[in-house]
N, C-alpha and C positions, 0 to 999 in steps of 0.2 A: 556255370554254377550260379544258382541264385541266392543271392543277398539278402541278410535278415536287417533290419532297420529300425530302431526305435529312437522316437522322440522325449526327450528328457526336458517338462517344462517346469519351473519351478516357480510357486506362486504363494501368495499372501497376501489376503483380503481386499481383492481385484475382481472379485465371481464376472462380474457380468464384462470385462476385458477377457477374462479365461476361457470364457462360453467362444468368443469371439476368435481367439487362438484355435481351439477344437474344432472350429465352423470351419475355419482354413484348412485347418487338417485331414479334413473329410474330402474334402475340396481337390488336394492333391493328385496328379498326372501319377506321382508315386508314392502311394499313402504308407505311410510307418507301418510294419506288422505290430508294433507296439507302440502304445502311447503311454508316456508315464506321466503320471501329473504327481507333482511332489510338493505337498501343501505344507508350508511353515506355521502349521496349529494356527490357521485361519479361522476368525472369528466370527466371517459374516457367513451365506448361505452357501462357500463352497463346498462345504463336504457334502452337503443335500443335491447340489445339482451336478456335481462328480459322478456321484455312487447313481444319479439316476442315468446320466448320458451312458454310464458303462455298462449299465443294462441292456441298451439299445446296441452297444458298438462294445463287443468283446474286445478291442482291441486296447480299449483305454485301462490303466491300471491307475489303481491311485495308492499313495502311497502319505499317509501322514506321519507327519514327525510330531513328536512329543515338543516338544517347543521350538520357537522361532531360533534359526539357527541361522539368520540372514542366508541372502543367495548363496554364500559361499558352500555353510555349511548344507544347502538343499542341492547343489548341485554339484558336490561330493558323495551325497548319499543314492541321489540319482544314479549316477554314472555307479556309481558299483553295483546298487539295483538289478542297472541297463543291462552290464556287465554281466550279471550270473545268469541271466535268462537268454543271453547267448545270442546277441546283436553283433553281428558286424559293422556297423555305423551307425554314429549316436548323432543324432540331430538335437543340437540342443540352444536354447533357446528361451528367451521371456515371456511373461504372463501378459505383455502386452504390445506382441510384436507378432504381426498377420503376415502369413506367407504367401507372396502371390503362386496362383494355383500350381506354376512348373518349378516354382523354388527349389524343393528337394530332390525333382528329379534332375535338375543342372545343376548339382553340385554334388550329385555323384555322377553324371554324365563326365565333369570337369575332370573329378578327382581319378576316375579310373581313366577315363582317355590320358593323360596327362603320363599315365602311368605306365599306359603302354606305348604311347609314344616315345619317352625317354626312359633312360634306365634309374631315373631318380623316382620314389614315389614319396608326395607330398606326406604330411603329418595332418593337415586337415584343411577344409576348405571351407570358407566361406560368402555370405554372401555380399551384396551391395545391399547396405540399410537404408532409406532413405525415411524424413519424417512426414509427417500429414499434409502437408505440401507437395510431397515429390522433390523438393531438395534433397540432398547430402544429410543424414544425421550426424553431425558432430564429432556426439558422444560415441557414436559404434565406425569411425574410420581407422581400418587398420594400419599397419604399418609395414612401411615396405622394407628389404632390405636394400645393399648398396647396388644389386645386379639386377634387381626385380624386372626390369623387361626381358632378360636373357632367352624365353620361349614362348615371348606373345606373338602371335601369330595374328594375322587378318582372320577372324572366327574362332580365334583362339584367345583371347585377350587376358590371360588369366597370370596377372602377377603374381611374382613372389612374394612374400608378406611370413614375416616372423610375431606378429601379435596381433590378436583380433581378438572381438568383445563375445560373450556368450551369449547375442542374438544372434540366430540363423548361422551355426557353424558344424559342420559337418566332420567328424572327427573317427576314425578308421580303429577296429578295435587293437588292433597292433601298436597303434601308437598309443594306447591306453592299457597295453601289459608293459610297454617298455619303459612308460615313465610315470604310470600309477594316476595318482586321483588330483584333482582342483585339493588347495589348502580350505580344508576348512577351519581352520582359526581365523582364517582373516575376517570373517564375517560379512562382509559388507569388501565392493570397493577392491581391485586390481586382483582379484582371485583370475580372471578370464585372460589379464594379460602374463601374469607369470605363470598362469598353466600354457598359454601358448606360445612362450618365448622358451618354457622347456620342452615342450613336444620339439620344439622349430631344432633343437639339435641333434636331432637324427637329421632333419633337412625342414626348411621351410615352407607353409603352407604355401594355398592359392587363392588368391584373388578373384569371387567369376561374379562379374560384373552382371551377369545375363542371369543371377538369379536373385530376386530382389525381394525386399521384404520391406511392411511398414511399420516404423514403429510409433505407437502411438503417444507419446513423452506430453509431459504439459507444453515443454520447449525446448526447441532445437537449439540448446547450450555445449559446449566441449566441457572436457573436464581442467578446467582453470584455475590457479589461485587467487586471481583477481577476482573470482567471480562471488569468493567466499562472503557468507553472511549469516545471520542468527539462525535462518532455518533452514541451511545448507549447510550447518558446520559439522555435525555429524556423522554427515559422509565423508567430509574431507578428515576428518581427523579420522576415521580407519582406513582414509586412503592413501592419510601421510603416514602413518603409521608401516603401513602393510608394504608400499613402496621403499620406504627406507631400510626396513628390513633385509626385503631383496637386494636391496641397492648391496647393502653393510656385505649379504650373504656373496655376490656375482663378482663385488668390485672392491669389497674394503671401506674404509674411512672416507675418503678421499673423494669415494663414487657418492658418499651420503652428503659431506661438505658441499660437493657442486650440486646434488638434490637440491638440499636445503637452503643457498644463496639462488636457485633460479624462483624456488616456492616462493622468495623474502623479494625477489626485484618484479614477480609478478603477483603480488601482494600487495606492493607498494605503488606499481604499477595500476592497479587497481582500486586506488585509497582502500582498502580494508581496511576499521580500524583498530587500533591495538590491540584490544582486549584479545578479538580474533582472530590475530596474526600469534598474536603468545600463545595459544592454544594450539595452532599447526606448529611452532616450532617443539611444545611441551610433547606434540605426536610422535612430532619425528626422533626424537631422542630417548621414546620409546620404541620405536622399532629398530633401534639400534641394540635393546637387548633383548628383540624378542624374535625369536627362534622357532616358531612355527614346524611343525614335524609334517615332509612328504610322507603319505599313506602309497605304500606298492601295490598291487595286485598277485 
């Protein structure tokens, strides 16, 4: 039986990185029957060079939001978008991250082989990011769980991994009725890892190394508290936020206390200076009372 597939990209004043994304896509061994482009009330010329590429390529939709609702809130509205137009696998993915040409199609090569080979079937699968170098991205390494080699095979190399970033991850519609949509309150910041640490409990994603993508970043940085500064604190405060949250939600008090002393020893670890530092712990003790609502399907 054949497979419907769309691509869920969520963008904001990037046009000519976005153009660059769609070049990829066209590009593809196995090209999306849908492309969604989901613009956060972009202000430069994407919605002009959107609505003309989809003239050319029925397959792109675009979808504008009334206002910037950060990644989170774009790829919530995406994914249910994706959802009612009756996609069995959501490719989804950033404004500024190029799939190399057989991306998509090995990573559903991965995810259904995997699936018939054993009687487990993944929650979603993703890729290997690497940056403008060909290094390791960082920021988009997932995680593995504690048994993660248990079905790598020689040609098979495909970890187990309970958290991945929403560059280049392929996500099955099943596991998107059974555990509903990305948070969007969080706005910004751990929406990708606590939507796939809740998929992972049905069973754990896969790792497939053999489908790669670049992303384009200013710099190949992780997400660190040392790293914080004046014009990177923004992200970290809805990433401390949104973290501790889950933390408070998964684990209690106790899960948030040891958040918050690792954020403070690589913080400190980091010289960050005070002013800084009070502002991620002022985060974190807001997402201790902030309660974020799962959207079902």
């Amino acid at each position: 039986m054949l497979t419907k597939t769309s691509a869920v990209i969520v963008t904001f004043n990037r046009a000519a990185k976005l153009m660059k994304v769609l070049d990829a896509l066209q590009c593809q061994t196995r090209r999306p029957e849908i492309i969604l482009v989901v613009d956060n009330a972009s202000t430069d010329e994407t919605r002009e060079l959107v609505v003309a590429r989809a003239k050319e390529d029925l397959s792109i939709r675009y979808l504008r939001l009334p206002k910037n609702v950060g990644g989170a809130g774009g790829f919530h509205a995406g994914l249910k978008a994706a959802y009612d137009l009756g996609a069995d696998y959501f490719w989804i993915s950033d404004d500024d991250a190029y799939p190399e040409p057989d991306a998509i199609e090995k990573l559903l090569q991965a995810i259904t082989s995997f699936q018939a080979d054993h009687e487990w079937r993944p929650s979603f699968a993703c890729s290997r990011v690497e940056w403008v170098d060909g290094s390791l991205c960082e920021m988009n390494t997932p995680r593995t769980v504690w048994d993660w080699p248990r079905f790598v095979r020689p040609g098979k190399a495909w970890a187990l991994v309970d958290s991945a970033s929403f560059v280049s991850i392929l996500v099955p519609r099943w596991a998107v009725a059974a555990h509903g949509l990305p948070i969007a309150d969080y706005f910004i910041w751990f929406d990708d890892a606590e939507y796939t640490r809740r998929l992972s409990r049905s069973y754990p994603g896969i790792f497939v190394p053999e489908s790669r993508v670049i992303h384009d970043t200013p710099d190949n940085r992780g997400v660190n508290f040392g790293l914080v500064d004046e014009k990177s604190l923004w992200k970290f405060r809805y990433g401390a936020r949104n973290e501790a949250s889950w933390r408070r939600r998964e684990g209690g008090l106790v899960n948030v206390i040891s958040y918050a002393y690792g954020a403070h020893r690589q913080m400190k670890g980091g010289n960050v200076p005070g002013k800084l530092r009070r502002e991620i712990y002022r985060a974190i003790l807001r997402g201790m009372a902030f309660h974020p609502k799962i959207v079902r399907i």
